[in-house]
PDB file of N, CA, C and O in Angstrom:
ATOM      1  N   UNK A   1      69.323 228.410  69.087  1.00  0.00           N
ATOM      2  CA  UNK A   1      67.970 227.899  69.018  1.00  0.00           C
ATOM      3  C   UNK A   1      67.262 228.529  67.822  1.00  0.00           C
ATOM      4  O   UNK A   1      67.239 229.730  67.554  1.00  0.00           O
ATOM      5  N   UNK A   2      66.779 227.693  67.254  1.00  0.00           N
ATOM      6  CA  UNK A   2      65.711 228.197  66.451  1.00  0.00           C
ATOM      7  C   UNK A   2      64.118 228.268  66.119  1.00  0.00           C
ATOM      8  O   UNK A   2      63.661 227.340  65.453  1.00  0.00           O
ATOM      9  N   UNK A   3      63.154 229.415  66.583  1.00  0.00           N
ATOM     10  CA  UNK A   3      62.123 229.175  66.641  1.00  0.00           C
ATOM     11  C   UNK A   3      61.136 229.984  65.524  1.00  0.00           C
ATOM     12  O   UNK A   3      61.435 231.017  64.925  1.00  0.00           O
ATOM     13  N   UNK A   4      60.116 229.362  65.439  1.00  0.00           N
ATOM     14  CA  UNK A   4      59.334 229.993  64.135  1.00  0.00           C
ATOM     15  C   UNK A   4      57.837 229.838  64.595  1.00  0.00           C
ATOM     16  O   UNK A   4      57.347 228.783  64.997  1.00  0.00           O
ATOM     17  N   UNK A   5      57.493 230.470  64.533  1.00  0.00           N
ATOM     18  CA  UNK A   5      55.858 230.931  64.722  1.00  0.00           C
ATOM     19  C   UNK A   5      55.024 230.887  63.633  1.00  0.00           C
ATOM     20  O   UNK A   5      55.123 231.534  62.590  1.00  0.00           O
ATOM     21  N   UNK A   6      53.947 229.837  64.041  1.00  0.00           N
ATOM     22  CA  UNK A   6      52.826 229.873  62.701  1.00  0.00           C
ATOM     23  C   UNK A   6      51.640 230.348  63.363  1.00  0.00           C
ATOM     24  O   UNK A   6      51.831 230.644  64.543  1.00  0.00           O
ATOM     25  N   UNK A   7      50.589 230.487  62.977  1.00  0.00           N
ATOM     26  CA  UNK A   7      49.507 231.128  62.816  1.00  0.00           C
ATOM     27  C   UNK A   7      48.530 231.157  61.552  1.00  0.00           C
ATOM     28  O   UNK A   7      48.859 231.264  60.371  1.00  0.00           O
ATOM     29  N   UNK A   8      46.647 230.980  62.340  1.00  0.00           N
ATOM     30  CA  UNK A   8      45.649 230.976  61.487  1.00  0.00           C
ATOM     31  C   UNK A   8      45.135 231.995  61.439  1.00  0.00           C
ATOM     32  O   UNK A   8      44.806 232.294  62.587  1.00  0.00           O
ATOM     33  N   UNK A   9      44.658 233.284  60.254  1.00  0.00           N
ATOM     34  CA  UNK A   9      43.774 234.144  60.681  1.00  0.00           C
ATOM     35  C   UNK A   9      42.956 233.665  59.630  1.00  0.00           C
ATOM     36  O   UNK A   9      43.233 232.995  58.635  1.00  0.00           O
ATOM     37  N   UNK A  10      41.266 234.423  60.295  1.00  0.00           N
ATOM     38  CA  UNK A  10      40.389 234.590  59.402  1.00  0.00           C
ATOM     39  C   UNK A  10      39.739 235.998  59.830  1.00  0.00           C
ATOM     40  O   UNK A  10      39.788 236.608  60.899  1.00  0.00           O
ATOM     41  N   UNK A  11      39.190 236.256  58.762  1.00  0.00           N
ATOM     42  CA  UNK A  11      38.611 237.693  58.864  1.00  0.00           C
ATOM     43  C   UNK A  11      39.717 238.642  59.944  1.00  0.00           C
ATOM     44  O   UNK A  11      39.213 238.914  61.034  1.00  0.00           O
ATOM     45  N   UNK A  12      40.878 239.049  59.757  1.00  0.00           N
ATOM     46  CA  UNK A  12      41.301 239.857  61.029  1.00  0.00           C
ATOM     47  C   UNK A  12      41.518 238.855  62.628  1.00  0.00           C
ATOM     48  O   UNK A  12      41.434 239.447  63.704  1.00  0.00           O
ATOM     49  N   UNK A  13      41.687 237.927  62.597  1.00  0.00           N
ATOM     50  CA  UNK A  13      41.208 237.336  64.020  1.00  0.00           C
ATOM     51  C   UNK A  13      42.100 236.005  64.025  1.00  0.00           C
ATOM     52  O   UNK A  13      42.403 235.143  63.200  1.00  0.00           O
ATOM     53  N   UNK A  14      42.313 236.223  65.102  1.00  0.00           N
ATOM     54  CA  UNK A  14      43.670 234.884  65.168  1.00  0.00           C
ATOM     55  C   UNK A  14      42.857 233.696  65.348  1.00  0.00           C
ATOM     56  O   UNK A  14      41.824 233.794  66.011  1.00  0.00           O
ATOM     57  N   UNK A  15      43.288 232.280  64.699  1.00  0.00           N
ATOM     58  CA  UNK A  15      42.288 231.440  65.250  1.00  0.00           C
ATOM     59  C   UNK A  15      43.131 230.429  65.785  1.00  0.00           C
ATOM     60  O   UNK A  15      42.541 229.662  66.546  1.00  0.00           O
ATOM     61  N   UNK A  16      44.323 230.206  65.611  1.00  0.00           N
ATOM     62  CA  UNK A  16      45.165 229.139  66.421  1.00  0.00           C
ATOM     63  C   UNK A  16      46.885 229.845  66.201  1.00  0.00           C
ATOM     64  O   UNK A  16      47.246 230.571  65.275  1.00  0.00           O
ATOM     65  N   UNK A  17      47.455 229.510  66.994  1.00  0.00           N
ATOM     66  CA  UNK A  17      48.733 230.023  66.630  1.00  0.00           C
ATOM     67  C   UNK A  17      49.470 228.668  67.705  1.00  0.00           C
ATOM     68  O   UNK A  17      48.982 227.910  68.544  1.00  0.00           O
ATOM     69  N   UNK A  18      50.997 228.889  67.095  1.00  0.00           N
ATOM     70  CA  UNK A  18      52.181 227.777  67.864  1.00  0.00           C
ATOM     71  C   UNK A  18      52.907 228.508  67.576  1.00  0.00           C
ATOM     72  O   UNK A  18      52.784 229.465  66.811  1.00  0.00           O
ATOM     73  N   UNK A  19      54.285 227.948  68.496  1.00  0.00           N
ATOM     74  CA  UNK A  19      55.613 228.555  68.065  1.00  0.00           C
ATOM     75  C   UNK A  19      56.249 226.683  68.090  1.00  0.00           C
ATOM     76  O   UNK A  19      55.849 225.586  68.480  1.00  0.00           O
ATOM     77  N   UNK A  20      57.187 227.152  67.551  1.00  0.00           N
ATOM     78  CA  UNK A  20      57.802 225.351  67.069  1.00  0.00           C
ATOM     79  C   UNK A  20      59.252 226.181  67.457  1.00  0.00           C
ATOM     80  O   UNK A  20      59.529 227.311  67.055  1.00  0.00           O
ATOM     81  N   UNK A  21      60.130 225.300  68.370  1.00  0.00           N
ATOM     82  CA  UNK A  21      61.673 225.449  68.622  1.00  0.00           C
ATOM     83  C   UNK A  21      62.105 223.998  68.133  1.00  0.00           C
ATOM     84  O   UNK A  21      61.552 222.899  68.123  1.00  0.00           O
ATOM     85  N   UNK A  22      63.200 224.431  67.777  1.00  0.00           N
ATOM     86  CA  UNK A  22      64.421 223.576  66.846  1.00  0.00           C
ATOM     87  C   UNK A  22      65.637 223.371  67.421  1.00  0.00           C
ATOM     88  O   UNK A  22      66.369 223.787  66.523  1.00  0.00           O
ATOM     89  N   UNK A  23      66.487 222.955  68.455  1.00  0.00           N
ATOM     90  CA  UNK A  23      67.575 222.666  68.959  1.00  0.00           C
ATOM     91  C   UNK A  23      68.482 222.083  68.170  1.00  0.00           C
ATOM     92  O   UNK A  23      69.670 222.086  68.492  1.00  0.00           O
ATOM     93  N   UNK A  24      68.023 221.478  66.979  1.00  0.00           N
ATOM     94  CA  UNK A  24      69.123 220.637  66.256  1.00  0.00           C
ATOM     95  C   UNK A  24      70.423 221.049  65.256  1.00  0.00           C
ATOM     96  O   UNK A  24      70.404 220.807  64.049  1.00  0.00           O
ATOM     97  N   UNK A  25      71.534 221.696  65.928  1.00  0.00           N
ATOM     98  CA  UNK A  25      72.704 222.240  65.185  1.00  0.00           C
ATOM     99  C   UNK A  25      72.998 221.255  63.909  1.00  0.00           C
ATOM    100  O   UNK A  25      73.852 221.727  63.158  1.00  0.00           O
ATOM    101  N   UNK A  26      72.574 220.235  63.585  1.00  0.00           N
ATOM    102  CA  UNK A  26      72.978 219.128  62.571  1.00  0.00           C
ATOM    103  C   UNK A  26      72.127 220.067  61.091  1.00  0.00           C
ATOM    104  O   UNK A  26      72.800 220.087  60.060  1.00  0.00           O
ATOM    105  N   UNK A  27      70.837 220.729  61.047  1.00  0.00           N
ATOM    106  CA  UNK A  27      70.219 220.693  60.689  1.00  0.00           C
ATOM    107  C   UNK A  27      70.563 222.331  60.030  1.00  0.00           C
ATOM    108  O   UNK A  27      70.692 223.402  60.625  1.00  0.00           O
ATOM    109  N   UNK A  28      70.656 221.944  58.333  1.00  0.00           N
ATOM    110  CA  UNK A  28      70.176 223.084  57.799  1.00  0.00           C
ATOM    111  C   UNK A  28      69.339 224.501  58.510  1.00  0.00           C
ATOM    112  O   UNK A  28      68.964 224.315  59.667  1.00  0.00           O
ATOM    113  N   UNK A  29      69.066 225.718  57.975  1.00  0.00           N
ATOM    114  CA  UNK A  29      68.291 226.309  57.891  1.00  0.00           C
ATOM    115  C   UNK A  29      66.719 226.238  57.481  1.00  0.00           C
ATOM    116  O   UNK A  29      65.674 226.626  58.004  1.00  0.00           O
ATOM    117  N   UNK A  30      67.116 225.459  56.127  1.00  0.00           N
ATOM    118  CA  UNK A  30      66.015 225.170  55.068  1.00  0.00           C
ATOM    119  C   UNK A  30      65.464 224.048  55.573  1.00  0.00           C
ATOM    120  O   UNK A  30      64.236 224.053  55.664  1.00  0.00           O
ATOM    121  N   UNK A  31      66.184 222.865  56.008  1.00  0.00           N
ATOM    122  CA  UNK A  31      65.583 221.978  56.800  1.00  0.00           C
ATOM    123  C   UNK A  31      64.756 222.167  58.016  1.00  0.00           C
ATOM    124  O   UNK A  31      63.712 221.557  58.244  1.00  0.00           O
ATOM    125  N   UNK A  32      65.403 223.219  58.914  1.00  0.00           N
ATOM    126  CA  UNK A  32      64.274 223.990  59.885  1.00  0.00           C
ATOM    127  C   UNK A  32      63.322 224.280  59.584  1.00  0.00           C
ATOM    128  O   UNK A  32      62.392 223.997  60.340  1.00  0.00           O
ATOM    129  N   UNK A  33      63.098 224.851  58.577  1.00  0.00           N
ATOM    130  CA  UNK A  33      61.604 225.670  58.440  1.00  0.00           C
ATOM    131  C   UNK A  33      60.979 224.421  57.688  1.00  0.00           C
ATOM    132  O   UNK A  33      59.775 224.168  57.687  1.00  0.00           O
ATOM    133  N   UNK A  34      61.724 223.852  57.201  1.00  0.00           N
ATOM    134  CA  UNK A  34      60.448 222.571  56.413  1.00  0.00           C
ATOM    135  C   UNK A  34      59.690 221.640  57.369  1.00  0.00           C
ATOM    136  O   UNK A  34      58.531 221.230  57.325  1.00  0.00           O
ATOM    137  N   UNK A  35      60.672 221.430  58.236  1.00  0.00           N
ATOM    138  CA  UNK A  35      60.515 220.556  59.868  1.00  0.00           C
ATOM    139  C   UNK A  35      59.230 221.432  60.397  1.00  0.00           C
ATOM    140  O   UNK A  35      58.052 221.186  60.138  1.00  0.00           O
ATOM    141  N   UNK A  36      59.582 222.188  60.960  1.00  0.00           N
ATOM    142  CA  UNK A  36      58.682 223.378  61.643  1.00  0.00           C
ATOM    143  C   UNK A  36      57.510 223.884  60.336  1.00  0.00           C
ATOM    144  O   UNK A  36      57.431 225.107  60.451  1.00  0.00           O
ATOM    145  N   UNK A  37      57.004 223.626  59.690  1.00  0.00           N
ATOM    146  CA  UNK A  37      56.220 224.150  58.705  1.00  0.00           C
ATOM    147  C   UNK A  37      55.185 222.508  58.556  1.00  0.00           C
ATOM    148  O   UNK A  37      53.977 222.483  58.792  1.00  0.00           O
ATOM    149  N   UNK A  38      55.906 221.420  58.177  1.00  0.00           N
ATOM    150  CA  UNK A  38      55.334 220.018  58.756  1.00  0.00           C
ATOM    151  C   UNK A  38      54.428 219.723  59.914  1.00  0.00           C
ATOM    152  O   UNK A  38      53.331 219.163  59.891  1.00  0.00           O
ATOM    153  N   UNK A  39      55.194 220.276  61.076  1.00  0.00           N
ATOM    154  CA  UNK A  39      55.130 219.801  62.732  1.00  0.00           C
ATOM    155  C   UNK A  39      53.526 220.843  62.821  1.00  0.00           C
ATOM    156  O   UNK A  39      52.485 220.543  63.405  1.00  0.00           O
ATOM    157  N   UNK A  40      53.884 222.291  61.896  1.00  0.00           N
ATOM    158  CA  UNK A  40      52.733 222.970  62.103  1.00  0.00           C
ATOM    159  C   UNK A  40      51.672 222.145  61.150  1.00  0.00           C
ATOM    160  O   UNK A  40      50.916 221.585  61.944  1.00  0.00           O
ATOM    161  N   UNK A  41      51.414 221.934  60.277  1.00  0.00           N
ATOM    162  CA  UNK A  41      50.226 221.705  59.376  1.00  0.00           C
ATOM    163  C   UNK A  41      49.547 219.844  60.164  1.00  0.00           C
ATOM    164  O   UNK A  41      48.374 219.473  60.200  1.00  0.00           O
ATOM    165  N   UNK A  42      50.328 219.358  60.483  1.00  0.00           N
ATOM    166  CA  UNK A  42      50.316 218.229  61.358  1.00  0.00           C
ATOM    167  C   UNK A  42      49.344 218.885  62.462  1.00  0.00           C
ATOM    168  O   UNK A  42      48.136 218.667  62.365  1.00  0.00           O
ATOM    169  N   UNK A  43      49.852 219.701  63.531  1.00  0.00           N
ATOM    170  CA  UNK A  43      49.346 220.294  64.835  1.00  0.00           C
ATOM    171  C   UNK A  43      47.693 220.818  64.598  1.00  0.00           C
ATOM    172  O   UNK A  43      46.766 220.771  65.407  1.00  0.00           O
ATOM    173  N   UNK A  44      47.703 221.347  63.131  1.00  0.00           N
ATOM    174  CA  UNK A  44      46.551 222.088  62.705  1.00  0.00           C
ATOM    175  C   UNK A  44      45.420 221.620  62.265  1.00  0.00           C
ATOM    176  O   UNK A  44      44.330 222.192  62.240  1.00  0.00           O
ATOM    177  N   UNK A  45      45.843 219.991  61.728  1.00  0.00           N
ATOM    178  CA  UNK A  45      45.527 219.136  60.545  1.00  0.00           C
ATOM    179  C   UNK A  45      45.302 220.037  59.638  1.00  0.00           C
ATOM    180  O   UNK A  45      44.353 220.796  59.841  1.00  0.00           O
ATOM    181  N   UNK A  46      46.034 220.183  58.513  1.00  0.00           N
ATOM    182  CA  UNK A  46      46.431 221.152  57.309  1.00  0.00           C
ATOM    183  C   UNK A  46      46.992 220.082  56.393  1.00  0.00           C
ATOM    184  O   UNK A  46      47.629 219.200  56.970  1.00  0.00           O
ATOM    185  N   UNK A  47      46.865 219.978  54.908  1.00  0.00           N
ATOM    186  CA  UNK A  47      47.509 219.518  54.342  1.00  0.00           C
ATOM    187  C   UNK A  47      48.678 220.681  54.091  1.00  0.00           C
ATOM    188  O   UNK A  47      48.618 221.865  54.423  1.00  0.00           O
ATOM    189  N   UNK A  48      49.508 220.146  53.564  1.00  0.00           N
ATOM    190  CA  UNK A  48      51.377 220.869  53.509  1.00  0.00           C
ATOM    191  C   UNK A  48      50.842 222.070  52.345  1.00  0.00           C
ATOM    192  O   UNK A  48      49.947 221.740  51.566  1.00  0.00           O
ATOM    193  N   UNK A  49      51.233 222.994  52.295  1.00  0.00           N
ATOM    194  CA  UNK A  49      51.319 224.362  51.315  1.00  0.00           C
ATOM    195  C   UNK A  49      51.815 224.137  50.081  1.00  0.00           C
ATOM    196  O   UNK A  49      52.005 222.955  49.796  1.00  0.00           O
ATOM    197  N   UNK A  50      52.025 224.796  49.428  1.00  0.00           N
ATOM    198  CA  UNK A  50      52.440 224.685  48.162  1.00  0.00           C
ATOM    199  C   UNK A  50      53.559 225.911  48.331  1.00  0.00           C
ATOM    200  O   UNK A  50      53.346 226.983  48.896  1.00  0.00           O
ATOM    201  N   UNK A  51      54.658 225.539  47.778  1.00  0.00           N
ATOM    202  CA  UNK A  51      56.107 226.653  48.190  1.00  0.00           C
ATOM    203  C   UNK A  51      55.735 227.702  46.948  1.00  0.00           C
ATOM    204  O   UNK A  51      56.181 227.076  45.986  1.00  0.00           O
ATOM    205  N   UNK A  52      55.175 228.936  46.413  1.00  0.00           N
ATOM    206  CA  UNK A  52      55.172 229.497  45.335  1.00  0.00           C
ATOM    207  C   UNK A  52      56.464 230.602  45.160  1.00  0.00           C
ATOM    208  O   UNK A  52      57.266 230.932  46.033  1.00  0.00           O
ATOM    209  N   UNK A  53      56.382 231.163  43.431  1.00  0.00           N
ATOM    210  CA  UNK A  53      57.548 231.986  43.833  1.00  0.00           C
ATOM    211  C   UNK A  53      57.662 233.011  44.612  1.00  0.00           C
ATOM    212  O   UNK A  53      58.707 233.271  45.208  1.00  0.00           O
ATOM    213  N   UNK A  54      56.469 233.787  44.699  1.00  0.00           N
ATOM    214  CA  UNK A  54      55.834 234.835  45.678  1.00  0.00           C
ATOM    215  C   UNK A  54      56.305 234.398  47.019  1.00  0.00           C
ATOM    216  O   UNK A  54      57.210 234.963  47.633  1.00  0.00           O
ATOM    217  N   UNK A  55      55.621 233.325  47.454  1.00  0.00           N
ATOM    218  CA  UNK A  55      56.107 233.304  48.953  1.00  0.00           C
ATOM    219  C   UNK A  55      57.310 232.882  49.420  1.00  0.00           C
ATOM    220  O   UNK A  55      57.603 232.640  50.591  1.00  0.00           O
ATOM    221  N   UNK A  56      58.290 232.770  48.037  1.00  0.00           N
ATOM    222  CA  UNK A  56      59.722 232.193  48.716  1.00  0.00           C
ATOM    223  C   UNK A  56      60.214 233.359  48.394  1.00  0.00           C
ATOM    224  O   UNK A  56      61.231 233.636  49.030  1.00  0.00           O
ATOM    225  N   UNK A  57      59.742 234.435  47.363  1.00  0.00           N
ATOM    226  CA  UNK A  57      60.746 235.741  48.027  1.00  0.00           C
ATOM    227  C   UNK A  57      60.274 236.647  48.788  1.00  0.00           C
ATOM    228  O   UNK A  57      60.972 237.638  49.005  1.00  0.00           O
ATOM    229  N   UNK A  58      58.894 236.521  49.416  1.00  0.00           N
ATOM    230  CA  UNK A  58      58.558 237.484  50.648  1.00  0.00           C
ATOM    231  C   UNK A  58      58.831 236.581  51.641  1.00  0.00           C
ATOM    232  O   UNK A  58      58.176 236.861  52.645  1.00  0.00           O
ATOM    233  N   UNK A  59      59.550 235.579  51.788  1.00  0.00           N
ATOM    234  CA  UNK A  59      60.142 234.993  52.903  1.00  0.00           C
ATOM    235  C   UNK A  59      61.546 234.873  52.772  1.00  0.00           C
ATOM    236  O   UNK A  59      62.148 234.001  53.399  1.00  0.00           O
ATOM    237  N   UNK A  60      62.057 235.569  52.108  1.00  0.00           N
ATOM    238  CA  UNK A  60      63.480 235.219  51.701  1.00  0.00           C
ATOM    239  C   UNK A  60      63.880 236.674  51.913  1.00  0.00           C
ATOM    240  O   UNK A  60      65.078 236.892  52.092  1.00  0.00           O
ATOM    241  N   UNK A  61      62.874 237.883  51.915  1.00  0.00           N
ATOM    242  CA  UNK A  61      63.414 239.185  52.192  1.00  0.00           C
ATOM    243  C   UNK A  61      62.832 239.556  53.732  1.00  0.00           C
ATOM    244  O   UNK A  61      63.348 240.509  54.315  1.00  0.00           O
ATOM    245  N   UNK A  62      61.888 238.890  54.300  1.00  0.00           N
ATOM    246  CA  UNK A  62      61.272 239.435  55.306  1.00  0.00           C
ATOM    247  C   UNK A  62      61.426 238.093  56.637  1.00  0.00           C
ATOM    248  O   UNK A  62      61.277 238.016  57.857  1.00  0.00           O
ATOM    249  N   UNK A  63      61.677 237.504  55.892  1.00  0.00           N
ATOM    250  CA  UNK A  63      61.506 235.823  57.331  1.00  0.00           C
ATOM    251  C   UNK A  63      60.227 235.724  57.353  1.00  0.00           C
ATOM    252  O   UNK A  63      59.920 234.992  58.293  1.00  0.00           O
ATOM    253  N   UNK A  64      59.418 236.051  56.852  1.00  0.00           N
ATOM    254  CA  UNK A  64      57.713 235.544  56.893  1.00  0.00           C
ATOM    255  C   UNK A  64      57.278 236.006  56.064  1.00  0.00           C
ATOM    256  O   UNK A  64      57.647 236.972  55.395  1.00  0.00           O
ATOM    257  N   UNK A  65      55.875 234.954  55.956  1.00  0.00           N
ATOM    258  CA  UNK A  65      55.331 234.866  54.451  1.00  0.00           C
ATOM    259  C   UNK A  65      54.197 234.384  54.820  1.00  0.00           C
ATOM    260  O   UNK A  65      54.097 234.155  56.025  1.00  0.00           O
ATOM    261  N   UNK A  66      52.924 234.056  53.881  1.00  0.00           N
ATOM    262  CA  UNK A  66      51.718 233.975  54.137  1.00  0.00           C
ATOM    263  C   UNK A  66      51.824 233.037  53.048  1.00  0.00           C
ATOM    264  O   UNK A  66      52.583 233.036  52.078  1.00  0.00           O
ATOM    265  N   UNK A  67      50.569 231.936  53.532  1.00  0.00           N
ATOM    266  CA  UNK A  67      49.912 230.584  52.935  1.00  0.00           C
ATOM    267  C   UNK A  67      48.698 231.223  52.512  1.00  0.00           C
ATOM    268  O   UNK A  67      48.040 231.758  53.404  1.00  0.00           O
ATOM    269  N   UNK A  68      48.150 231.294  51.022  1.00  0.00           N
ATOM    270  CA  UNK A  68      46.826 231.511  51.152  1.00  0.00           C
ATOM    271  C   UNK A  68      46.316 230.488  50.539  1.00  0.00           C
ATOM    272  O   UNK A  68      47.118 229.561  50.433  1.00  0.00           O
ATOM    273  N   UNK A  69      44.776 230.205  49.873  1.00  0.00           N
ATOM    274  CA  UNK A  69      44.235 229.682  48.926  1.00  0.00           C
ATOM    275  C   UNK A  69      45.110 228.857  47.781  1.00  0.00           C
ATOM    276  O   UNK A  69      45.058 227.669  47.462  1.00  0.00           O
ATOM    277  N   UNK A  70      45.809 229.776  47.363  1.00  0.00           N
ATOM    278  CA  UNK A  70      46.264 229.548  46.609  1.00  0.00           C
ATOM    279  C   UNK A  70      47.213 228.533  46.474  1.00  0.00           C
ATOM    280  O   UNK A  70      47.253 227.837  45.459  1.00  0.00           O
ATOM    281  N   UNK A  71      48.194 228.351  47.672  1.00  0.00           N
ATOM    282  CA  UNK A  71      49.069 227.664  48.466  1.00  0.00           C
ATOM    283  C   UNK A  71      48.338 226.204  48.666  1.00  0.00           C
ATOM    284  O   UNK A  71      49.021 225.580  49.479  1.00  0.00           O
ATOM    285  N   UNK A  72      47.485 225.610  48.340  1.00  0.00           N
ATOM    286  CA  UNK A  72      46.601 224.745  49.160  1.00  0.00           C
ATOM    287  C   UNK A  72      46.147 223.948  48.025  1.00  0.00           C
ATOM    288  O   UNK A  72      46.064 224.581  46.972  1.00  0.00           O
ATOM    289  N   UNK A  73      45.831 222.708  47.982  1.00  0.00           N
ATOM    290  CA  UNK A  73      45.374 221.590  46.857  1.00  0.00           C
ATOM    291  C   UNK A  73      44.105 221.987  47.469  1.00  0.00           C
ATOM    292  O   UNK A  73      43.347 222.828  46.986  1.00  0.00           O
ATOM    293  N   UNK A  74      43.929 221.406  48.448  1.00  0.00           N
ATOM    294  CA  UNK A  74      42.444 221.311  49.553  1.00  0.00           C
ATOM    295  C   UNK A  74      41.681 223.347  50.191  1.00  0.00           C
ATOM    296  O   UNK A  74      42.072 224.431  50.626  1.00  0.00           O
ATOM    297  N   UNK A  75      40.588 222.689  49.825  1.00  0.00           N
ATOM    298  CA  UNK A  75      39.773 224.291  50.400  1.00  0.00           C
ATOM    299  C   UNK A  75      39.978 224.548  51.916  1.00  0.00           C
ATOM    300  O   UNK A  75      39.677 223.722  52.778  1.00  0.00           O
ATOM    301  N   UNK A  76      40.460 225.639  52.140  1.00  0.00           N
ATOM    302  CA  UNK A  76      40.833 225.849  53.510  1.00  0.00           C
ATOM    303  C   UNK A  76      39.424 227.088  54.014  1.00  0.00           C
ATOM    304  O   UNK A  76      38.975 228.116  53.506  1.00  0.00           O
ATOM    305  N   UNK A  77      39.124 226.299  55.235  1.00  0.00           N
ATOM    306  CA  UNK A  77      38.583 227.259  55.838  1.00  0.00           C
ATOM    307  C   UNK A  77      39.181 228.357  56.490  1.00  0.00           C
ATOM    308  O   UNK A  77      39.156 228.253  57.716  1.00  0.00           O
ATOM    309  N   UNK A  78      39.773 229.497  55.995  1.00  0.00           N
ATOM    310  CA  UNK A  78      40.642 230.377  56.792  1.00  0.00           C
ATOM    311  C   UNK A  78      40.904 231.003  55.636  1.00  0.00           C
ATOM    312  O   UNK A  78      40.420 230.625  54.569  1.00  0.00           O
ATOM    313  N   UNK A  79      42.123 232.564  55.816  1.00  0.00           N
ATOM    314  CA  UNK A  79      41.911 233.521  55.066  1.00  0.00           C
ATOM    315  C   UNK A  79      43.522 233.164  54.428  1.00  0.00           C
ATOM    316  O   UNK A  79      43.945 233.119  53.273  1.00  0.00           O
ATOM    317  N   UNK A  80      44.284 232.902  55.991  1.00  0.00           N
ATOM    318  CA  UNK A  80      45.592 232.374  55.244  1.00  0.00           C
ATOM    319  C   UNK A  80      46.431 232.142  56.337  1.00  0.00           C
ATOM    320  O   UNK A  80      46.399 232.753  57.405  1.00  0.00           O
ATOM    321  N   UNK A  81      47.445 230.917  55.914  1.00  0.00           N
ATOM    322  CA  UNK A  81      48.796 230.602  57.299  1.00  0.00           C
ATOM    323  C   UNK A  81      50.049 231.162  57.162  1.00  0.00           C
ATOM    324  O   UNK A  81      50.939 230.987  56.330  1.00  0.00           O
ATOM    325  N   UNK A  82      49.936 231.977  58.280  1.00  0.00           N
ATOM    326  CA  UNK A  82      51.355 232.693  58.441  1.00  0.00           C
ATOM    327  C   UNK A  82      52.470 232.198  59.206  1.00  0.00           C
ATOM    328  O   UNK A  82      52.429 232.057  60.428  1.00  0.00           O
ATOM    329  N   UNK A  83      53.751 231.861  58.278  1.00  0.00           N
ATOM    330  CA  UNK A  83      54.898 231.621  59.303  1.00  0.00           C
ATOM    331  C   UNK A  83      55.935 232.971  59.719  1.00  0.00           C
ATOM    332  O   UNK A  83      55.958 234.107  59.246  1.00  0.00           O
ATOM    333  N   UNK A  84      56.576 232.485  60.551  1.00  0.00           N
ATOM    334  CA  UNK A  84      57.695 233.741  60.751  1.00  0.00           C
ATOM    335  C   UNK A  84      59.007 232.927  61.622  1.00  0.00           C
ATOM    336  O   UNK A  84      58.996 232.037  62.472  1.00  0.00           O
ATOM    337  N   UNK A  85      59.824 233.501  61.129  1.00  0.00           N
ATOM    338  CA  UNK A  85      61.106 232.919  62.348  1.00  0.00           C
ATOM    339  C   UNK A  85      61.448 234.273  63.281  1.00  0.00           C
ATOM    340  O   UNK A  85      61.946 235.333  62.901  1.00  0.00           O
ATOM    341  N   UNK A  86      61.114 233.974  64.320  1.00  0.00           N
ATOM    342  CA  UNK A  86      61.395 234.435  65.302  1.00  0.00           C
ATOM    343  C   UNK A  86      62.605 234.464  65.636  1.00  0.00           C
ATOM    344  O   UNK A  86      62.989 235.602  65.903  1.00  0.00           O
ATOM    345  N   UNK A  87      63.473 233.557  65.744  1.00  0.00           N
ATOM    346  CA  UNK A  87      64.426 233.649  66.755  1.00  0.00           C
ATOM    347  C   UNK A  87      65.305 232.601  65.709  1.00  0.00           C
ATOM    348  O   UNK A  87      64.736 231.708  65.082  1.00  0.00           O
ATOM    349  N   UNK A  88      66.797 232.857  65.623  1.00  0.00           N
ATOM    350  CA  UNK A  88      67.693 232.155  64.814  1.00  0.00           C
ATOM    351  C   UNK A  88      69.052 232.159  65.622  1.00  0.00           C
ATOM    352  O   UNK A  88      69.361 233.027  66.438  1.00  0.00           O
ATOM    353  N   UNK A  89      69.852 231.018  65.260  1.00  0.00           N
ATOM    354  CA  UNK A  89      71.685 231.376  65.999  1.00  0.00           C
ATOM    355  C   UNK A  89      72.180 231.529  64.758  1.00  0.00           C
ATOM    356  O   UNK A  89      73.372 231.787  64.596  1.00  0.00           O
TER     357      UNK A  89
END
């Protein structure tokens, strides 16, 4: 199974969080988290992030990474979206 946890903070303070599970053995890794990163900004109404190089190697050394401002076409009310994978086979 594969599950990944997103999350809104602002100022210090959680303002929505999900966890998204993935059952589908057909399916990449990379395809997981794009699925589950979708399903979240959908759940949130978020437009989709912007992948930078920063956050593909603090997610590539740590399994989580942060969405900020910067990440975003559209002004986000919030400080920044955090994913994480929790749980992997």
């Amino acid at each position: 199974m594969f599950r990944l946890w997103g999350k809104i903070v602002k100022g210090n303070r959680l303002l929505q969080d999900m966890e998204i599970c993935n059952e589908d053995l057909s399916l990449t890794r990379t395809k997981k988290i794009f699925a589950a990163l979708d399903e979240l900004c959908y759940a949130f109404d978020l437009s989709k992030p912007i992948w930078l190089d920063v956050t593909v190697s603090e997610f590539k050394r740590h399994n989580k990474t942060r969405f900020t401002q910067d990440n975003f076409v559209e002004t986000i009310g919030f400080d920044y979206l955090e994913i994480q994978v929790i749980e992997e086979d």
